[in-house]
KOLMIMAR-502569 format. One line per 8 residues: number of its first residue (from 1); their letters; for each residue x, y, z of C-alpha. Coordinates in Angstrom, 3 decimals. Example, Ala and Ser with C-alpha at 12.3 -4.5 7.8 and 13.67 -1.06 7.14 Angstrom:
% residues 2
1) AS) 12.300/-4.500/7.800 | 13.670/-1.060/7.140
% end
This chain:
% residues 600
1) XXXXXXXX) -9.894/-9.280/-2.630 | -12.208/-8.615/0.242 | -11.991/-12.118/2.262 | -15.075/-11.565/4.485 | -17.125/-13.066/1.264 | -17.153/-16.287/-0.095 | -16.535/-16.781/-4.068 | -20.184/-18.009/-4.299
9) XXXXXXXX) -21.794/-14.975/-2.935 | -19.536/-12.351/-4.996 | -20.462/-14.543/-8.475 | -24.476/-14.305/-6.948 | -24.175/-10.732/-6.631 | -22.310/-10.329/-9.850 | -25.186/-12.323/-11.669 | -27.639/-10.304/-10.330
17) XXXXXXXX) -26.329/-6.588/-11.711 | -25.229/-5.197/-15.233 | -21.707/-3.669/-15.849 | -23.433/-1.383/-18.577 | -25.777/-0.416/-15.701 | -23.062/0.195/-13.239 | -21.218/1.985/-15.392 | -23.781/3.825/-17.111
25) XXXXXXXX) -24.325/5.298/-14.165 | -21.423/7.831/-13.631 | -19.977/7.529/-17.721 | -22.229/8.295/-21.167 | -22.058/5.431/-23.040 | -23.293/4.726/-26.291 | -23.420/1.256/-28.074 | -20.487/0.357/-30.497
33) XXXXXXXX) -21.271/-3.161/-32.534 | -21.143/-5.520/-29.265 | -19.955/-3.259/-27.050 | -20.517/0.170/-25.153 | -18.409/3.225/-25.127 | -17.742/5.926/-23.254 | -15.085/8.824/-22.709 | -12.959/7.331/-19.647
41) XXXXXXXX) -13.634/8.616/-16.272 | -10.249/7.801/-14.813 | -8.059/9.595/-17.343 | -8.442/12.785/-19.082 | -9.010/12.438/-22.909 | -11.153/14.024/-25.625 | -11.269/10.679/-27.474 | -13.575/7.971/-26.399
49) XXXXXXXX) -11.098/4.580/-25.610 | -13.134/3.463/-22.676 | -14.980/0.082/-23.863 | -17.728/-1.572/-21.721 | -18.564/-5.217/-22.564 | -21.985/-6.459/-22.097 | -20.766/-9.956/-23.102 | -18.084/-10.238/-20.743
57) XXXXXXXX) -19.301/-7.848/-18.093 | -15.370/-5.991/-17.700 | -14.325/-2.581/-19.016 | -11.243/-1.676/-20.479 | -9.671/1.690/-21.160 | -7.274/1.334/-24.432 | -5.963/4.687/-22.908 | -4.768/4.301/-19.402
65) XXXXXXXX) -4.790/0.449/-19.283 | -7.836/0.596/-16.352 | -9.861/-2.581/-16.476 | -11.884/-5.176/-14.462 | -15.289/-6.041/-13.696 | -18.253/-4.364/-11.889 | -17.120/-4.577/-8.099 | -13.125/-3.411/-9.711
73) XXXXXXXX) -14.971/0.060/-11.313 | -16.900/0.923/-8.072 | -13.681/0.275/-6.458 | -11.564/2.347/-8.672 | -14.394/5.495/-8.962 | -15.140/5.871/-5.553 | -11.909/4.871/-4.161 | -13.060/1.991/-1.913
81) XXXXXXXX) -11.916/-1.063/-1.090 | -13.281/-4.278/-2.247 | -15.604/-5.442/0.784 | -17.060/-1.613/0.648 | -17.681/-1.969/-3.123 | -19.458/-5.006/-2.966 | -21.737/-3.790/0.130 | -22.581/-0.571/-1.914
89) XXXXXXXX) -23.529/-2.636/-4.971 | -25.740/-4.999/-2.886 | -27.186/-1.847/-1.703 | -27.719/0.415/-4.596 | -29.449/-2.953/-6.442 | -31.720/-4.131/-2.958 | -29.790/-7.253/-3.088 | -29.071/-9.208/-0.084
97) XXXXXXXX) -25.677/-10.581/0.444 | -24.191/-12.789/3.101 | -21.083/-12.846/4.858 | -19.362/-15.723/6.529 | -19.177/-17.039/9.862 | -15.041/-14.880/9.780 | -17.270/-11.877/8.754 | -19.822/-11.861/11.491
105) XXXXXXXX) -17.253/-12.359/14.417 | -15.761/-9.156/12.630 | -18.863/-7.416/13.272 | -19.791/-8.192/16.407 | -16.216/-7.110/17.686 | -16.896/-3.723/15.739 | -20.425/-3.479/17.413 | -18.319/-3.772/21.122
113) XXXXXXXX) -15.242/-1.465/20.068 | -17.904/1.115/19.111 | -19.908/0.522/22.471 | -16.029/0.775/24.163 | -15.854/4.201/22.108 | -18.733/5.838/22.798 | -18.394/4.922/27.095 | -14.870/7.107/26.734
121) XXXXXXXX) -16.908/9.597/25.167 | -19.625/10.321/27.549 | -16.456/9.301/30.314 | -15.051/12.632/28.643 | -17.951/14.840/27.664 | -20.403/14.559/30.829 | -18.049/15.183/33.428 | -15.613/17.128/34.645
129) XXXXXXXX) -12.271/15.111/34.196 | -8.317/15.093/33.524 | -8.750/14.061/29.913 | -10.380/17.073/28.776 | -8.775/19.778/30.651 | -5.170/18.273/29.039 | -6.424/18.258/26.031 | -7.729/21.949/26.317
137) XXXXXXXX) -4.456/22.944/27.484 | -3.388/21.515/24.500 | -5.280/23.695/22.492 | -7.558/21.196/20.768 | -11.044/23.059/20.826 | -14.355/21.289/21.643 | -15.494/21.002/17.837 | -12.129/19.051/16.920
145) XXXXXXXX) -12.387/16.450/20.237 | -16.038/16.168/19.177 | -15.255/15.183/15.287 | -12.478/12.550/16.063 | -14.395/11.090/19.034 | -11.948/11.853/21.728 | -12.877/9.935/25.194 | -11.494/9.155/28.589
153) XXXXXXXX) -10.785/6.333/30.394 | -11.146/6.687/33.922 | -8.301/6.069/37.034 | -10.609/3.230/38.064 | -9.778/-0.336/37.621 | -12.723/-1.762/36.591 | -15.017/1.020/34.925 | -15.220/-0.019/31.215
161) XXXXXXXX) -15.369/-3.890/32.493 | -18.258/-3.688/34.716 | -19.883/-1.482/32.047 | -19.629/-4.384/29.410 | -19.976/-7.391/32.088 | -23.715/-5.989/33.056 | -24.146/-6.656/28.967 | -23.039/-10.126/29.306
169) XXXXXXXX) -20.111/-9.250/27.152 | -17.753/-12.309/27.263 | -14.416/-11.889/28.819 | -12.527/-13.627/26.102 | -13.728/-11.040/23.231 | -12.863/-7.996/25.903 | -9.202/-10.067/26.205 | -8.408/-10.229/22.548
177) XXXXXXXX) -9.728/-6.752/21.984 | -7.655/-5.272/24.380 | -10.114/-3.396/26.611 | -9.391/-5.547/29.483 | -6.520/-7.282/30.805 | -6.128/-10.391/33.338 | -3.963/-11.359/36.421 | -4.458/-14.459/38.620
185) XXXXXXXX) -7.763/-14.472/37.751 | -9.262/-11.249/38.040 | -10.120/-8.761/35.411 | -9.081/-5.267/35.348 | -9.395/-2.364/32.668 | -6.158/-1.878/29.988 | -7.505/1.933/29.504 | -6.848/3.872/33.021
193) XXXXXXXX) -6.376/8.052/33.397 | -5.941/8.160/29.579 | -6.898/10.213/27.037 | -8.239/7.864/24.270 | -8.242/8.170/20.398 | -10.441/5.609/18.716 | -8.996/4.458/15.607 | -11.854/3.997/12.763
201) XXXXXXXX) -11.227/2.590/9.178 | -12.315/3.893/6.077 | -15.562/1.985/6.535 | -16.347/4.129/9.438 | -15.894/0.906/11.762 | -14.150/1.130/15.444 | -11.405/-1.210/14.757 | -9.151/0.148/18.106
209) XXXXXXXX) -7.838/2.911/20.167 | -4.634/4.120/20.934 | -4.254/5.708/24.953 | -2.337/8.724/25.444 | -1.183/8.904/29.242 | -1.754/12.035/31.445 | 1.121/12.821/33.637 | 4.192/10.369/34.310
217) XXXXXXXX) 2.324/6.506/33.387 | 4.098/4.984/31.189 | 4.073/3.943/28.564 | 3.089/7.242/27.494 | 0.735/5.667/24.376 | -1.007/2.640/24.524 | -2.252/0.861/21.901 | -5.046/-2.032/21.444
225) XXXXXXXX) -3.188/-5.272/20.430 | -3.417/-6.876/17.321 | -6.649/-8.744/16.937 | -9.245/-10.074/14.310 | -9.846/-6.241/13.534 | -6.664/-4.217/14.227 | -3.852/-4.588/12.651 | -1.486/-1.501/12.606
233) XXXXXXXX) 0.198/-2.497/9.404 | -3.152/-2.267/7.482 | -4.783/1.176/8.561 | -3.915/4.423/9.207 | -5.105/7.169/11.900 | -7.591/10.229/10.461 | -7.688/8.519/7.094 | -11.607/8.034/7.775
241) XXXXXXXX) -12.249/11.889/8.356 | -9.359/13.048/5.841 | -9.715/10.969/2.620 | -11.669/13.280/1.138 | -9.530/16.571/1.670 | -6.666/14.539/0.602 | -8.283/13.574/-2.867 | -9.061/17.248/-2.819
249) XXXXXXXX) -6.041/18.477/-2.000 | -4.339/16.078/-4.319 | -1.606/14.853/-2.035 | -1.476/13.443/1.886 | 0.607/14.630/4.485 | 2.019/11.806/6.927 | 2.950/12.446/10.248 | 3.700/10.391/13.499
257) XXXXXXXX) 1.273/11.180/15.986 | -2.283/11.458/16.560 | -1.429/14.890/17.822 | 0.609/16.209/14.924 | -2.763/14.869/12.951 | -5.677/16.540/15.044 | -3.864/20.067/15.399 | -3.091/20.369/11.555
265) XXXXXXXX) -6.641/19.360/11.096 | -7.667/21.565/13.227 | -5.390/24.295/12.056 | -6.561/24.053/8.555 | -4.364/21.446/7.118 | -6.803/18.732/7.011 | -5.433/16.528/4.284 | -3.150/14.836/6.721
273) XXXXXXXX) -2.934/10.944/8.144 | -0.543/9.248/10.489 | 0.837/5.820/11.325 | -0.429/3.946/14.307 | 3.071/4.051/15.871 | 5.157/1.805/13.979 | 7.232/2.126/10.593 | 5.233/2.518/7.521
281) XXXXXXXX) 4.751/-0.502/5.592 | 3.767/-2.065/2.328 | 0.270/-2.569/2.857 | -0.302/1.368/4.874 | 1.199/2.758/1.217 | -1.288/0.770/-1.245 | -3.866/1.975/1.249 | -2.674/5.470/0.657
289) XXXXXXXX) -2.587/4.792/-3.043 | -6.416/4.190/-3.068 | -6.644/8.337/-2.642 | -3.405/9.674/-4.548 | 0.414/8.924/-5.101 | 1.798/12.279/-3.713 | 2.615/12.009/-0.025 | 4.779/14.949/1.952
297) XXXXXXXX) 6.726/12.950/4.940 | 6.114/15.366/8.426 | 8.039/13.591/10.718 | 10.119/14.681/14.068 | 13.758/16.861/12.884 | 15.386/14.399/15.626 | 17.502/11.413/14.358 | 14.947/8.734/15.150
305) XXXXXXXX) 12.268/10.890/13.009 | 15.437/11.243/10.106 | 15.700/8.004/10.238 | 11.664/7.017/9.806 | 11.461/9.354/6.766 | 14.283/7.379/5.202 | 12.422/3.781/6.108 | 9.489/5.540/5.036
313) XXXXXXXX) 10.725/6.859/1.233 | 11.741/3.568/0.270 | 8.520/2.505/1.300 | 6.668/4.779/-0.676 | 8.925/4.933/-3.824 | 8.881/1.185/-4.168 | 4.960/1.296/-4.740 | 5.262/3.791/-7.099
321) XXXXXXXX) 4.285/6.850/-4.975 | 6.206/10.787/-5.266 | 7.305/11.541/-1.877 | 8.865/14.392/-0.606 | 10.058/15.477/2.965 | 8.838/18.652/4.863 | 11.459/19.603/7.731 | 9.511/21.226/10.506
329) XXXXXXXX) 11.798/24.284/11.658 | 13.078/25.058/14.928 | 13.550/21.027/16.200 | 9.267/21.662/16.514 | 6.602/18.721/15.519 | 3.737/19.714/13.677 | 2.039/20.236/16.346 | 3.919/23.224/17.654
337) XXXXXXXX) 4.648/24.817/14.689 | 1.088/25.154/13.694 | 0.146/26.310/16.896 | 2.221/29.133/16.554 | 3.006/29.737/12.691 | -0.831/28.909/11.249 | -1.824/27.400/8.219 | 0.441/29.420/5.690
345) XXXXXXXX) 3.157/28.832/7.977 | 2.512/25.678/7.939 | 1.614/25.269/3.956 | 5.161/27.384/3.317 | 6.546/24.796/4.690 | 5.283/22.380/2.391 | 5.831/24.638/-0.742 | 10.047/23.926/0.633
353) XXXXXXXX) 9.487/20.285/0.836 | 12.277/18.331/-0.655 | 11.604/15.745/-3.060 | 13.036/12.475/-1.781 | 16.089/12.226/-3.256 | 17.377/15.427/-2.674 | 16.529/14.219/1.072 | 18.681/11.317/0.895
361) XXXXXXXX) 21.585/13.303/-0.277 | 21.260/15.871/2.665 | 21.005/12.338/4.813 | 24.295/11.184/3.435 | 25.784/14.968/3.283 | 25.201/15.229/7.236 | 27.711/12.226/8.231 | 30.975/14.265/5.911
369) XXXXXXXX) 32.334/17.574/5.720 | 32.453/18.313/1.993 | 34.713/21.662/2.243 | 37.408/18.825/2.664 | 38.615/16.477/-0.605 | 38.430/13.860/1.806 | 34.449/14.735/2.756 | 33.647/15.313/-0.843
377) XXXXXXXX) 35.219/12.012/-2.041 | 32.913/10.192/0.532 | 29.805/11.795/-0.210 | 30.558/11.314/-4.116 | 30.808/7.510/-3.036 | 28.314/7.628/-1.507 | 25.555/9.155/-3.381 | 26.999/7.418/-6.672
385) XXXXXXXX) 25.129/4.440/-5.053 | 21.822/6.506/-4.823 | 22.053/7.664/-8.059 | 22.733/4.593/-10.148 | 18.947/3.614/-9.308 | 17.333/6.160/-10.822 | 15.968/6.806/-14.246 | 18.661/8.455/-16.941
393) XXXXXXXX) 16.836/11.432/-16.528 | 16.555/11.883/-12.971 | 20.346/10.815/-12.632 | 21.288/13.265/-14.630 | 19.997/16.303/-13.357 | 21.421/15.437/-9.819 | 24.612/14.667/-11.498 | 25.124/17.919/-12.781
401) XXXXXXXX) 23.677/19.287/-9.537 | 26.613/17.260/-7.468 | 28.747/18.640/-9.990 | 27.928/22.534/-9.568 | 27.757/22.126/-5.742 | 31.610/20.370/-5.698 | 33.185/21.824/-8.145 | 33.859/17.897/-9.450
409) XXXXXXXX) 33.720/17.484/-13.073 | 30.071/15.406/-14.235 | 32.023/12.880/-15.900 | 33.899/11.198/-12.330 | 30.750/11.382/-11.028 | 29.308/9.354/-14.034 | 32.287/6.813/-13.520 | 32.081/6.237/-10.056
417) XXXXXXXX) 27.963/5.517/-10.721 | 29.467/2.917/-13.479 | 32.438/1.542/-11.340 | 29.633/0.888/-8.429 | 27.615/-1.789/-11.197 | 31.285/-3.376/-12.258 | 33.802/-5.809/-11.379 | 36.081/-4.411/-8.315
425) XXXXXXXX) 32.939/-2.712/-6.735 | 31.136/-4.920/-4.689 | 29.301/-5.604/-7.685 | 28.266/-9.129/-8.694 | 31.575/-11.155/-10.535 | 31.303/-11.285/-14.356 | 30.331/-15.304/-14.071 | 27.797/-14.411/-11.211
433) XXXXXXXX) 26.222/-12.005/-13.701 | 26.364/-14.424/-16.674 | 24.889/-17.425/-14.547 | 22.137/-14.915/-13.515 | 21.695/-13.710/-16.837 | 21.075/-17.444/-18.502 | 19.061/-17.606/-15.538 | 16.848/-15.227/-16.652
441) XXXXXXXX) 16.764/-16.217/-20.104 | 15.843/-19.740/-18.861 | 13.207/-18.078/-17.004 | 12.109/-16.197/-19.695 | 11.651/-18.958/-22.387 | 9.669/-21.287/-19.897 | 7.389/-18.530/-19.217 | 7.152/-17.115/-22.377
449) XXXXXXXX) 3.587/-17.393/-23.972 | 3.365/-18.505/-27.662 | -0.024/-16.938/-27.900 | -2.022/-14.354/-26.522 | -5.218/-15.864/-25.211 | -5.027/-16.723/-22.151 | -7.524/-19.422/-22.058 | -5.268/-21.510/-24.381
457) XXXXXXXX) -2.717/-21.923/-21.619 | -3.451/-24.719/-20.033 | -0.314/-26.500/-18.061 | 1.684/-25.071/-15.243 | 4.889/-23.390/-16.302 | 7.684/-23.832/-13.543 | 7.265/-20.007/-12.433 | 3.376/-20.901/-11.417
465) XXXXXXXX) 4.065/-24.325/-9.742 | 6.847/-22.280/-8.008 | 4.695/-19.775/-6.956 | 1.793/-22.173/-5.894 | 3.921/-23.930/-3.856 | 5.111/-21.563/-2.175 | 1.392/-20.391/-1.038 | 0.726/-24.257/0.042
473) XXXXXXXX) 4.051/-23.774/2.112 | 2.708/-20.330/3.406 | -1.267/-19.171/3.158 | -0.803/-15.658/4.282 | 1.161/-15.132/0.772 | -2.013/-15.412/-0.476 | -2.726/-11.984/0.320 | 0.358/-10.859/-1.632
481) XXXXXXXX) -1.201/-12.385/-4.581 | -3.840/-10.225/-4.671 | -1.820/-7.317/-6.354 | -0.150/-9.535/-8.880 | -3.216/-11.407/-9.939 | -2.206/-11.592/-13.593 | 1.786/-13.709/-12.762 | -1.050/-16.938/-13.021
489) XXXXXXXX) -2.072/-17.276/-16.731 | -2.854/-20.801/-17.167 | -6.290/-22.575/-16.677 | -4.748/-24.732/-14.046 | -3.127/-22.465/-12.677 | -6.463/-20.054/-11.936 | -8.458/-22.587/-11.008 | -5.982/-23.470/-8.319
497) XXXXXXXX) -5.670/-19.925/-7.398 | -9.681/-19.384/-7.331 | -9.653/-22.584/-4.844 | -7.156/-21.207/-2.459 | -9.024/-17.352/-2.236 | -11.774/-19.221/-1.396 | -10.571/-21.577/1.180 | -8.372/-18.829/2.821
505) XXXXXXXX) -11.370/-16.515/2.640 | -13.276/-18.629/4.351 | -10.706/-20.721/6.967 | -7.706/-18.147/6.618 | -5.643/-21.500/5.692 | -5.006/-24.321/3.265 | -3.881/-27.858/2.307 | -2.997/-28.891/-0.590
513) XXXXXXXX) -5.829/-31.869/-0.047 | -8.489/-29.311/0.178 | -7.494/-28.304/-3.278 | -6.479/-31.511/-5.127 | -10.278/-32.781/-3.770 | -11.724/-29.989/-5.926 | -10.186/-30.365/-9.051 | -11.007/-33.117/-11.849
521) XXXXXXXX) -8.449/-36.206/-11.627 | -6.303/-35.447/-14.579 | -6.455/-31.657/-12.714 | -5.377/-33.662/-9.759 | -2.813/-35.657/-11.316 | -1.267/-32.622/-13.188 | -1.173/-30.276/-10.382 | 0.524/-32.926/-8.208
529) XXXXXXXX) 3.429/-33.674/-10.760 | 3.956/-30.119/-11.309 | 4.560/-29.633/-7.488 | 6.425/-32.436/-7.349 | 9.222/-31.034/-9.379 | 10.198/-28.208/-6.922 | 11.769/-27.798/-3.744 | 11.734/-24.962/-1.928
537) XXXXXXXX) 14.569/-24.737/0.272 | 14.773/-20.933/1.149 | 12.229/-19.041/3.078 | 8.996/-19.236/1.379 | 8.551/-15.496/0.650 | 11.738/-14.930/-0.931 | 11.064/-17.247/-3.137 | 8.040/-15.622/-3.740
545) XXXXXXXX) 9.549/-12.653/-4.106 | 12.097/-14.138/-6.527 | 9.410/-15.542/-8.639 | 7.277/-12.240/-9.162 | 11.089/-10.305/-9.721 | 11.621/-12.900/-12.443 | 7.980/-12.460/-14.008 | 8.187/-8.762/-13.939
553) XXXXXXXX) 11.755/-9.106/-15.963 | 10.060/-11.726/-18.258 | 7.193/-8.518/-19.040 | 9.913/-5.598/-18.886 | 12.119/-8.075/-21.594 | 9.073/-8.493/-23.242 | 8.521/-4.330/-23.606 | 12.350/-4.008/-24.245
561) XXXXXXXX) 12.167/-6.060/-27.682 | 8.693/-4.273/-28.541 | 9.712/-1.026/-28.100 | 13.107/-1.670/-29.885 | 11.709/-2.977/-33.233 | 8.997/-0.103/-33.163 | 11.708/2.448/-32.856 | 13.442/0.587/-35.687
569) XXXXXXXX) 10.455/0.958/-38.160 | 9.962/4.711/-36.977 | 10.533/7.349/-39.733 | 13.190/9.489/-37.543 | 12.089/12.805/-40.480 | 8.149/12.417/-39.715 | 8.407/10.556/-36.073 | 10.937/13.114/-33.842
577) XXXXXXXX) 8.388/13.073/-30.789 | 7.478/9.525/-30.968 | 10.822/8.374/-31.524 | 11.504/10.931/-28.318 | 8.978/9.344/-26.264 | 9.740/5.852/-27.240 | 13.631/5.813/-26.510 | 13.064/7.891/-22.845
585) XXXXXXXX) 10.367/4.682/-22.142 | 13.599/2.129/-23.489 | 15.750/3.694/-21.126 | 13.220/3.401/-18.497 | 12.607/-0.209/-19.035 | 16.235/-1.202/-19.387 | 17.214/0.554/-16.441 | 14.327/-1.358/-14.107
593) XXXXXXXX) 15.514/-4.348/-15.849 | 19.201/-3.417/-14.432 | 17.977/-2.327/-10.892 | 16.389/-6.031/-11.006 | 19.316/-7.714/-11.498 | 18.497/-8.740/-14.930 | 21.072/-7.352/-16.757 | 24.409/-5.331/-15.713
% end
């Protein structure tokens, strides 16, 4: 959830606009008894499952599983996040909306970073200077500089300051955004004899820049701090200007550098992004997500960039996305190689990509020589660990594949995967596993739900008063709640939860206080007893962690028994296909089970 508008302002807007309106908009949708319904627009299907209720203002596709309310569709159609779909409701309706105070500091440092941007720009464009002729020699021409806003910051010390001081721009916002620095008083500018790529967000907002140094400076990039509008672990560089070729396109292609990004663009390859010089992280892959789940990993042939692709497949594969690695030939970045090979040099290249796991198995392959027994019992070791993660499916083909390439017979391989999930391994001992398992159970039956409305659950199971606790103990977690919104079921529990999105979106923090002074007293009374019962003595996020492990096992258990008493009513003479498709999903579901420790 957007945090730069309060709860009362989202339910104003939301009172003010019709889902069937919204809706209707982009899907036909014809009245069925209470409801609307429509063909759904985010699936492809001949058969109309997409239901739109008036009543309740949500949709739900019985197809895909898609649902939510007004601002969620906007969201999900145009691919935007949730502070852009509520500004292009309020829009397309003439409604006016208000942020809060957190909001308006935001734009007011996005009014000065765009001011900062366009004073490199005419620094870079008006005059004759170093920044442009090294970025000519680079071979970036005029048009490309012009559509990602390149600038230069002078050699002076104080250009960009005295600019902004004869605005009356405070000192303290120039500080924190990173265009100026201090010593013993005195100001000076961060940006000097740099070339200098603004960073801009999907919104189109000047959030940062990153300074690329021309000669010897170090360091040789320089990027704006972390501040109220730049963090690197939540954005990602060209995603503004590329979002669209990458829906397009289907798939992104992730690089290192704002180089490597500009000259592909430039070249022709334009569905391309890149991290803002740092690993990629959780929250840079669900922003990727937004535009597709195929990503191609671009990254330098040295070890460091080896090593990056690795950090940056597990990454990726752990939110779901299909990744696979392009290896740039001749030790050359992108950059280079597009310079001299072209676009369908450049696009062969990604027609050889390897999927991931075939990459991991050339990363383990490089460290043993497998025309020796010795080398081939390693890497058979080695990858047996790999493989006993994935799927039955996908471990099977690269079984036999192992196989072929070793001339090792399938079934050792198989027995080494086993013998790496058993006693004598470094697995877990058998009582470790049992305690676990009755762990599990325990779990299981205290947050098992005897009914399916929602609405009827009204205490705190121990998973919730876990899990609230641990945001009490930690606000920021808050965030992390956002993506599994649906681990709170009771009425308690959301209320609580409502209460805390509020009061972070508005203060960024929390006491439990605040929250037990907006409740009714028997609320009050219950809320505090549940909390009273746990103790958190790990770190707060593994325990968080923990808890949304053991509610995903409670769901996958839950799918386990369904699909096993479906496939035991199946006619196996009428029913081959479903029984197919059923039994491949049962293996799926017991094997995530497995890889979360909920069964060995």
């Amino acid at each position: 959830m957007g945090l730069s508008f309060s709860n009362s302002t989202i339910e104003d807007l939301k009172s003010q606009i019709n889902i069937v309106d919204v809706v209707g908009r982009v899907v036909t949708l014809k009245r069925a008894g209470a409801n609307h319904k429509g063909v759904c627009p985010f699936h492809n299907e001949k058969t109309p499952s997409f239901v739109v209720s008036e009543q309740k203002q949500i949709f739900t596709c019985f197809g895909c599983g898609a649902t939510g309310d007004a601002i969620g569709f906007v969201m999900k159609y145009y691919n935007l996040d949730f502070n852009e779909a509520v500004e292009r409701l309020a829009n397309e309706y003439g409604i006016t909306i208000k942020r809060n105070h957190f909001g308006e500091d935001r734009e007011k440092y996005y009014e000065i970073n765009k001011e900062a941007a366009r004073f490199f720009y005419r620094a870079f464009t008006e005059q004759k200077n170093a920044g442009y002729t090294y970025m000519r020699n680079r071979g970036i021409s005029d048009a490309t500089l012009k559509k990602f806003g390149i600038g230069y910051a002078d050699e002076k010390w104080d250009s960009l300051y005295n600019y902004f001081k004869e605005k009356g721009i405070e000192e303290k916002i120039l500080l924190e955004l990173g265009l100026i620095s201090e010593s013993k008083g005195k100001y000076y500018d961060k940006f000097r004899n740099r070339v200098m790529f603004p960073i801009i967000n999907t919104s189109g907002k000047v959030i940062g820049f990153g300074g690329r140094a021309i000669g010897d400076d170090t360091p040789k990039y320089l990027n704006s701090p972390e501040n109220k509008v730049f963090q690197k672990k939540n954005n990602l560089y060209a995603l503004n200007t590329t979002k669209q070729d990458i829906g397009k396109e289907g798939y992104a292609i992730l690089v290192e550098g704002y180089m490597d990004a500009i000259s592909l663009f430039q070249g022709g390859v334009r569905n391309v992004i890149a991290s803002l010089g740092t690993a990629l992280t959780e929250n840079q892959t669900k922003l990727i997500k937004r535009y597709t789940r195929q990503v191609i990993l671009s990254y330098d042939a040295d070890s460091a960039g080896q090593n990056a692709a690795m950090r940056g497949i597990e990454i990726l594969t752990k939110e779901g996305c299909k990744v696979r690695v392009l290896h740039v030939t001749d030790g050359k970045d992108p950059d280079e190689y597009i310079k001299k090979n072209g676009r369908d040099g450049f696009l062969a290249l990604i027609d050889e990509a390897l999927p991931h796991i075939d990459y991991k198995l050339n990363f383990i392959k490089k460290d043993v020589d497998i025309t020796t027994e010795e080398g081939k019992i390693d890497f058979v070791k080695s990858a047996a660990k790999l493989l006993a993660n994935l799927s039955p499916v996908e471990a099977d083909v690269y079984i036999k594949k192992i196989a072929k390439e070793l001339k090792i017979a399938e079934g050792a391989i198989k027995m080494e995967i086993l013998g790496n999930n058993t006693v004598g391994h470094n697995g877990p001992s058998s009582s470790n596993r049992q305690d676990r398992q009755r762990e599990m159970e325990g779990n299981a039956l205290r947050g098992k739900r005897a009914i399916k409305d929602e609405s009827d659950i009204k205490e705190i199971n121990l998973l919730e008063a876990n899990l609230l606790k641990t945001l009490l103990m930690s606000p920021i977690l808050t965030e992390k709640l956002l993506d599994y919104d649906e681990v709170i079921a009771s009425q308690l529990g959301r209320k609580v939860v409502d209460i805390l999105f509020e009061l972070y979106g508005l203060h960024g923090d929390f006491h439990l206080e605040q929250v037990l002074d907006r409740l009714d007293p028997e609320e009050s009374e219950s809320l505090q007893k549940s909390l009273d019962g746990i103790v958190i003595c790990a770190n707060e996020e593994q325990v968080f962690e923990e808890c949304i492990n053991t509610w995903r096992c409670n769901q996958l258990a839950e799918r386990e028994q369904d699909l096993i008493l479906r496939l035991s009513l199946a006619d196996e003479e009428n029913n081959e296909d479903a029984i197919n498709q059923l039994t491949m999903e049962l293996m799926k579901v017991q094997n995530e089970i497995k890889v979360r420790g909920g069964r060995t």
